[in-house]
N, C-alpha and C positions, 0 to 999 in steps of 0.2 A: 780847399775847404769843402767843398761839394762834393769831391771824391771821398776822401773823409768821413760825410757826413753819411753817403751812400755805404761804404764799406760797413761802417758802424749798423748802419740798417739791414743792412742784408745778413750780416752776422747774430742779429737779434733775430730774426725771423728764421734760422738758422736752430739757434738756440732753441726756441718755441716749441718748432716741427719737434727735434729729437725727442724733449720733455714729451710731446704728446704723441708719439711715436712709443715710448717706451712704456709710458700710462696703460693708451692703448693693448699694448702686446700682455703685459700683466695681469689685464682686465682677460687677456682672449686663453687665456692657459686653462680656466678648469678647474674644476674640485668635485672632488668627491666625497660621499660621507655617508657610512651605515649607520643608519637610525634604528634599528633591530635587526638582530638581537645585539643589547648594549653590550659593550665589555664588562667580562664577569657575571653575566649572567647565566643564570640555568632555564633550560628549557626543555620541553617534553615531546620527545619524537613522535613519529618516526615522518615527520614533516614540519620541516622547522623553515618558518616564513623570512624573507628576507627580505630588508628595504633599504630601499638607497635615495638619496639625493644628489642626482647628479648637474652640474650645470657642465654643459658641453664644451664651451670655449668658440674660438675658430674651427679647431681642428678637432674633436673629442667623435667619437662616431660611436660608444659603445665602452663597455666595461668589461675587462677581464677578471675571472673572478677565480680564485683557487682555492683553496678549500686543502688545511695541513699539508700546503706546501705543492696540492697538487693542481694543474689543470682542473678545471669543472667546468667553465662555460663562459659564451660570450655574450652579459646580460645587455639590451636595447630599452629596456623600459628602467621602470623604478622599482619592480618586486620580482624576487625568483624563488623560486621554493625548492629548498635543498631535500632528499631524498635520501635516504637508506645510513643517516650517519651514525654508527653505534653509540652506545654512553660513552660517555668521559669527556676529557677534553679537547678543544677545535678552536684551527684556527681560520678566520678569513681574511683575505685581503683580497681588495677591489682597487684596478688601477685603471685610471681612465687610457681607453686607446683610439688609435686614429685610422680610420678607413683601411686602411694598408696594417691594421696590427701593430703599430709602433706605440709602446706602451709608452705616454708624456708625460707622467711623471706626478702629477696628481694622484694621492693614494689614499686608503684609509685599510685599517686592519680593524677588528676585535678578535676575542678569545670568549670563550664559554664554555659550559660544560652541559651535554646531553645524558635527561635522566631517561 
């Protein structure tokens, strides 16, 4: 009965660890999210301000930021200020990455139009 009673216990505390292992890990992933320019909006060059919210996670070191599709930079902060985009429309997307450039997966995109 004592062994039993033990296995039964150890299999709970078991239990526990995973649930708060897994909470944990959830909590350390990250997000992203451009605050401006909103999606669909217009705005007026020829410096158009960006802003981010980013929480880092465990692993987050930095944002990669592209800009219709292309490379444009690796933002550290919460604002960048994009440069030389003609009129019309654009896309961005910020994806959180890790020290080593491994983009994790946390994303955010908008679209807009420069007038």
């Amino acid at each position: 009965m004592v062994k039993q009673n033990f296995l039964i216990g150890i299999l709970f505390v078991l239990l526990v660890l995973s649930v708060l292992f897994s909470y944990g890990w959830a909590q350390s992933v990250g997000s992203v999210v451009i605050t401006s320019p909103t999606d669909g909006a217009t705005v007026h060059g020829p410096v158009i301000e960006l802003d981010l919210k980013v929480e880092r996670g465990a692993r987050g070191d930095g944002v990669h930021l592209y800009v219709d599709g292309r490379f444009e930079a690796i933002v550290k902060g919460d604002r960048y200020l994009l440069k030389g985009l003609p009129p019309g429309s654009h896309r961005i997307d910020a994806m959180l990455a890790a020290r080593t450039h491994e983009e994790l997966g946390p994303s955010a995109s908008v679209t807009f139009t420069v007038e």
